[in-house]
N, C-alpha and C positions, 0 to 999 in steps of 0.2 A: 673281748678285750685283747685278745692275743693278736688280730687280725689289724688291732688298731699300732700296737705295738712295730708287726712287721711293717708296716706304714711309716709312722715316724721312723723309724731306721734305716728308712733311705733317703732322709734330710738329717741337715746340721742341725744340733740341738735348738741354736738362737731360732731358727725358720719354725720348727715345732711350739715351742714357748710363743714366740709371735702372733701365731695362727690358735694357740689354746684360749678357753673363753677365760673371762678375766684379765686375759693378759692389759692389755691399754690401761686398764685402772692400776694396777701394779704398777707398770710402766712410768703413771704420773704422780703415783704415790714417790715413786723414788725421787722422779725428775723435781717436787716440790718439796719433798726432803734434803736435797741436793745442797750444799752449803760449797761454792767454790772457795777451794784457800787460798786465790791473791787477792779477794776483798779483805779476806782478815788481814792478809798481811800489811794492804795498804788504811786499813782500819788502823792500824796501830800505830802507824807514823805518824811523826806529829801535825805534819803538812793539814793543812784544811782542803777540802776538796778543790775548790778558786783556784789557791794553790799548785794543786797539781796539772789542775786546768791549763793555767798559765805557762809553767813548766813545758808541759807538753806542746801545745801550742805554740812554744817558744822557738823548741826545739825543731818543727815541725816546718816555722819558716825560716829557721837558719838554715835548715837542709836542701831547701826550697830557691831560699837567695845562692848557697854555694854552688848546684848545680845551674843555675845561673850562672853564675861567673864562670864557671867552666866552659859552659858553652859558647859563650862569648869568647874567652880566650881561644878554643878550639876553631869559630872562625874566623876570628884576626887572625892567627897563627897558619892559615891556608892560604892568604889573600897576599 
């Protein structure tokens, strides 16, 4: 045991855990325990998903059209 010890002590802890048996199932136990908090948060607003779809989306080609027009104005504005 000891020999294994001086072993792991010449890696970071996370590299040891990694390489110990068990570890992957641990690993997936957490990863499917996992609950991210900005589902909840947009869980709770009242938007309906569609909603936020659209939103998003919305927003995504206004950003889309204004650098557009920039560019545009950029090469009028050479010429």
């Amino acid at each position: 045991m000891e020999y294994i010890n001086v072993i792991n002590s010449c890696f970071p802890e996370e590299i040891v855990r990694f390489y110990s048996p068990g570890y992957p199932e641990t690993l997936l136990d957490k990863v499917e325990e996992y609950s991210p908090q900005m589902m909840t948060v947009l869980r709770e607003s009242s938007q309906t998903n569609e909603e936020m779809q659209t939103e998003i989306i919305k927003a995504i080609v206004k950003d889309e059209l204004s650098t557009e027009s920039e560019s545009a104005a950029d090469i009028a504005g050479q010429k």
